[in-house]
VONUMAR-568863 format. One line per field, with one value per atom (N, C-alpha, C): residue number from 1; atom name; residue in three letters; x, y, z. Coordinates in Angstrom, 3 decimals. Example, Ala and Ser with C-alpha at 12.3 -4.5 7.8 and 13.67 -1.06 7.14 Angstrom:
REM residues 2
i = (1|1|1|2|2|2)
at = (N|CA|C|N|CA|C)
aa = (ALA|ALA|ALA|SER|SER|SER)
xx = (13.190|12.300|13.200|12.850|13.670|12.900)
yy = (-5.690|-4.500|-3.300|-2.250|-1.060|0.030)
zz = (7.800|7.800|7.800|7.080|7.140|7.870)
***
This chain:
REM residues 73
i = (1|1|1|2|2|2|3|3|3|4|4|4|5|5|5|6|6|6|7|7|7|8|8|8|9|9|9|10|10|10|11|11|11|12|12|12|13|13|13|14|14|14|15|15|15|16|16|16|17|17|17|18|18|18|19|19|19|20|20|20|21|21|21|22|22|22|23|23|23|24|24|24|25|25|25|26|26|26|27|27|27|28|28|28|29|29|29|30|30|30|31|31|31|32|32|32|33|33|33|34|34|34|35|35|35|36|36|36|37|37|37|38|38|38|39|39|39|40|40|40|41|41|41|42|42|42|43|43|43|44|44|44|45|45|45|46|46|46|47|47|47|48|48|48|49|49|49|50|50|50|51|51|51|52|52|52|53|53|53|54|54|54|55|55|55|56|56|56|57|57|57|58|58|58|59|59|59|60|60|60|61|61|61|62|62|62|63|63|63|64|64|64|65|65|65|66|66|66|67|67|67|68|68|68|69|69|69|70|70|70|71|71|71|72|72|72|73|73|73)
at = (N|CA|C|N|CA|C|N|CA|C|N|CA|C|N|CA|C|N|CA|C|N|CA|C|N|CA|C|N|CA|C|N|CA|C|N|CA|C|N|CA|C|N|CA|C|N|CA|C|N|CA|C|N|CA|C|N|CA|C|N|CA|C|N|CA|C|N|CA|C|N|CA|C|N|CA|C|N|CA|C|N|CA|C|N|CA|C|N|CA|C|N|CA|C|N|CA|C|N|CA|C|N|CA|C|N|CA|C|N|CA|C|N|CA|C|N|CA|C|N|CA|C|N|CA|C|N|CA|C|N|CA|C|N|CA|C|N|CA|C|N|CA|C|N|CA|C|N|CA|C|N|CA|C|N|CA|C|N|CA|C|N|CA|C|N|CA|C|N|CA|C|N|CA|C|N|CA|C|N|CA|C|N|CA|C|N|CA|C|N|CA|C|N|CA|C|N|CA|C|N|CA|C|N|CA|C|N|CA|C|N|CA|C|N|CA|C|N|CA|C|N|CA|C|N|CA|C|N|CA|C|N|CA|C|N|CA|C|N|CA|C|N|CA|C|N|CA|C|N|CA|C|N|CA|C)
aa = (UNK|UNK|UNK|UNK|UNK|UNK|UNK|UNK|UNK|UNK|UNK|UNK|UNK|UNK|UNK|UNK|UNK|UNK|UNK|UNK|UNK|UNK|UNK|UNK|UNK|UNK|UNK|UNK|UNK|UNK|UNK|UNK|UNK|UNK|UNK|UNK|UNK|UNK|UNK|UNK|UNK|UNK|UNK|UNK|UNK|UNK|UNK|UNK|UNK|UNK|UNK|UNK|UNK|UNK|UNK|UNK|UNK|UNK|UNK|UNK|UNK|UNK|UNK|UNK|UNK|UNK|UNK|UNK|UNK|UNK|UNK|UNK|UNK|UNK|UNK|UNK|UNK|UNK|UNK|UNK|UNK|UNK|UNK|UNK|UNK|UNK|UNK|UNK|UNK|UNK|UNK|UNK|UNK|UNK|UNK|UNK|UNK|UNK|UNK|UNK|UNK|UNK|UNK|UNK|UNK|UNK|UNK|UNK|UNK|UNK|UNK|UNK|UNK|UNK|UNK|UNK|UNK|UNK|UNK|UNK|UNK|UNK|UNK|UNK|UNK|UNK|UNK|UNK|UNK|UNK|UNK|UNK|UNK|UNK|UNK|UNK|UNK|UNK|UNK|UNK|UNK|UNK|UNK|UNK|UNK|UNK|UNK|UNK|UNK|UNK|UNK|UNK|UNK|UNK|UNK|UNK|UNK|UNK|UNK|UNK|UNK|UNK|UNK|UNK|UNK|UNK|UNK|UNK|UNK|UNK|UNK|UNK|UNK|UNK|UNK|UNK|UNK|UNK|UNK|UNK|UNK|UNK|UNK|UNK|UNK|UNK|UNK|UNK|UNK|UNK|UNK|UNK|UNK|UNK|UNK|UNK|UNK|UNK|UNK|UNK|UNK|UNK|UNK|UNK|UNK|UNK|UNK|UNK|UNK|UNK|UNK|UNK|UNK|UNK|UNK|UNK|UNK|UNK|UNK)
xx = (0.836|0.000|0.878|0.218|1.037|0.401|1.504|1.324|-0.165|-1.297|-2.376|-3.267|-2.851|-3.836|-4.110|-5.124|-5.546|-6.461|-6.283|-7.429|-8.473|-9.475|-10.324|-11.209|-12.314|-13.019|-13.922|-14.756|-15.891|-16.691|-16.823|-18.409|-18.210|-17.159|-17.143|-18.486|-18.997|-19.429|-21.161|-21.195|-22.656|-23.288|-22.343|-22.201|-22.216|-23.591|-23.324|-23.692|-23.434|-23.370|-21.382|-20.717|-19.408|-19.121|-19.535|-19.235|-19.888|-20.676|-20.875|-20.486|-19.848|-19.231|-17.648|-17.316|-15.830|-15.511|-17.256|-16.998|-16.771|-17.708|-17.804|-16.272|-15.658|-14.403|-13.578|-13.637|-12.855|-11.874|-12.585|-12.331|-12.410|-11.748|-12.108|-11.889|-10.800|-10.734|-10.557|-11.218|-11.345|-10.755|-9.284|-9.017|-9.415|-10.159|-11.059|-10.458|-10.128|-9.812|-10.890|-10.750|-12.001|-11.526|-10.572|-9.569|-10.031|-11.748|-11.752|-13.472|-13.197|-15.141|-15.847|-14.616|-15.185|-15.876|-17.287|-17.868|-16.936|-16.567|-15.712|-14.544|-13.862|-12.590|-12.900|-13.609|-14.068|-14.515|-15.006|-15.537|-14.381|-13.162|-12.148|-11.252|-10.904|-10.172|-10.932|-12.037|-13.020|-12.885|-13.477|-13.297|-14.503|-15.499|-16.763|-16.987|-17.276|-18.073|-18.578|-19.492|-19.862|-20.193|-20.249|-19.777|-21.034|-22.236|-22.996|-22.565|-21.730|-21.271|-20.421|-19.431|-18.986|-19.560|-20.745|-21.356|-22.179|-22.435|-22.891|-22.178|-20.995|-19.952|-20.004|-19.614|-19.516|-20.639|-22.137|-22.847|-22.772|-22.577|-22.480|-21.427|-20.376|-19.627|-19.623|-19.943|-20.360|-21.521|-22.427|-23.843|-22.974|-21.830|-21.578|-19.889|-19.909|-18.941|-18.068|-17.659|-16.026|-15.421|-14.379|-13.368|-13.158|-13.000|-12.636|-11.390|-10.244|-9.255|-9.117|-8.887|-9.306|-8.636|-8.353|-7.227|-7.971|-7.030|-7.095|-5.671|-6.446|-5.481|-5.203)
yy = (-1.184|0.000|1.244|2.231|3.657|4.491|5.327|6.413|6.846|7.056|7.629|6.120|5.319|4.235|3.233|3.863|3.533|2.587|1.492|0.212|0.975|0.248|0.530|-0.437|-0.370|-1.606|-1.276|-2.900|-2.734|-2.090|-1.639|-0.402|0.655|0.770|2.225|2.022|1.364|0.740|1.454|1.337|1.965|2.535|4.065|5.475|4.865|4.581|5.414|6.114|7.537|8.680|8.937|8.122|8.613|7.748|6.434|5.593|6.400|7.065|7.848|8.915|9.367|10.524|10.194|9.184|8.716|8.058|7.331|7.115|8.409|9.221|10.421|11.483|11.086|11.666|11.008|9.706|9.238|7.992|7.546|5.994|4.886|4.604|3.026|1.943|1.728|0.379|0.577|0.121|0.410|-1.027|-0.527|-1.964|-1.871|-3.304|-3.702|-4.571|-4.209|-5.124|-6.297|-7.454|-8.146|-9.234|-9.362|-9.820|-11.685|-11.887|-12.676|-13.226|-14.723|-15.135|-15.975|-16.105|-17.190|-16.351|-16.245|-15.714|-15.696|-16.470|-17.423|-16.731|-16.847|-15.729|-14.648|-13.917|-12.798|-12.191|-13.120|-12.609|-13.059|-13.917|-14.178|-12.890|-12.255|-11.327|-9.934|-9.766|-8.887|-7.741|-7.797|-7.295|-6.263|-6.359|-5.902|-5.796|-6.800|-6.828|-8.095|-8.361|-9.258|-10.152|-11.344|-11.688|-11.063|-10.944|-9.965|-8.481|-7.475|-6.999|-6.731|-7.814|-7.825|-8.123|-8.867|-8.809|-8.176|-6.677|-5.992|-5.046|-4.826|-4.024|-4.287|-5.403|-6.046|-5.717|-5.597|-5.560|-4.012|-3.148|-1.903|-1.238|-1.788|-1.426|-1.897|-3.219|-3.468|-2.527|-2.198|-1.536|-0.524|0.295|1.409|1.393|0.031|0.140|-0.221|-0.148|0.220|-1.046|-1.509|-2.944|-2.959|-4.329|-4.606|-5.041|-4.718|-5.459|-6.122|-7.087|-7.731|-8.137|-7.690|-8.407|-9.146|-10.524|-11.227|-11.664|-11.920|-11.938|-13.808)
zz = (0.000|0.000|0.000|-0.648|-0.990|0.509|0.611|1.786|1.384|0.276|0.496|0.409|0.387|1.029|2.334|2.443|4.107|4.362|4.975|4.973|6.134|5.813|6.769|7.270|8.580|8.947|8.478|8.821|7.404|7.902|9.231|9.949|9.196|8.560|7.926|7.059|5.841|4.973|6.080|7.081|7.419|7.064|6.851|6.098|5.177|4.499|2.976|2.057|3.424|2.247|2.325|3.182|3.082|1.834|1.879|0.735|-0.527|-0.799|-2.241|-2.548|-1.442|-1.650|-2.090|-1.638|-1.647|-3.529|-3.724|-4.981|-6.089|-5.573|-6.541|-6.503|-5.059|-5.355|-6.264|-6.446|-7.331|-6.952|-5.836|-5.110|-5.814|-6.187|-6.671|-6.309|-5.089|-4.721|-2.913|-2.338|-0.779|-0.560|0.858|1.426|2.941|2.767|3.864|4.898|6.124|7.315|7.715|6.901|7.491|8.582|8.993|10.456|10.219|10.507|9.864|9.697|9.284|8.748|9.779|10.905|11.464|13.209|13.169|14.756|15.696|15.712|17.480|17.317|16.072|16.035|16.480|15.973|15.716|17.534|17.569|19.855|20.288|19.648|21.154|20.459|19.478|18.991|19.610|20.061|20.633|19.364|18.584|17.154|17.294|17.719|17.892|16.193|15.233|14.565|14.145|13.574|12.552|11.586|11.452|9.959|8.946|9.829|9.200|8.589|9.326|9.079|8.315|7.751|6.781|5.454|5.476|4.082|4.171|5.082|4.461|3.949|4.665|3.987|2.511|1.711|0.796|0.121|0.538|-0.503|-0.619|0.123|0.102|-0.952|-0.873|-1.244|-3.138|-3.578|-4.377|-5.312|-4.434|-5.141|-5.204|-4.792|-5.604|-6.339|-6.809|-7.437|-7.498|-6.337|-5.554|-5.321|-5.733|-5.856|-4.592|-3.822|-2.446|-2.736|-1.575|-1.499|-0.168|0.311|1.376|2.241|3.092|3.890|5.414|5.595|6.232|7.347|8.771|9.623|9.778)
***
């Protein structure tokens, strides 16, 4: 990743009016901290999110466009 790319978690993906605004600036590929898929990971890592959360990130992010890059712990 380049000094202006910044991963982010997938709650960002809530907002989305930040997600359409980010497309209309000229975003095209958002990298996503998704740590990981499995619940049990996810509560002993105390992650406070999701696996719901992550596909909704995903569909969010999809309906406007925007390429995921994905990283996994």
């Amino acid at each position: 990743m380049s000094k202006k790319e910044k991963p982010v978690r997938a709650d960002f993906a809530r907002d989305t009016e930040l997600v359409r605004l980010m497309k209309k600036a000229g975003c095209h590929t958002v990298y996503i901290g998704f740590e990981s898929v499995n619940p049990r990971s996810l509560n002993g890592m105390k992650k406070k999110q999701t696996v719901a959360d992550l596909v909704r990130a995903v569909k969010v992010l999809r309906r406007h466009r925007l390429k995921i890059h994905g990283m996994f712990v």
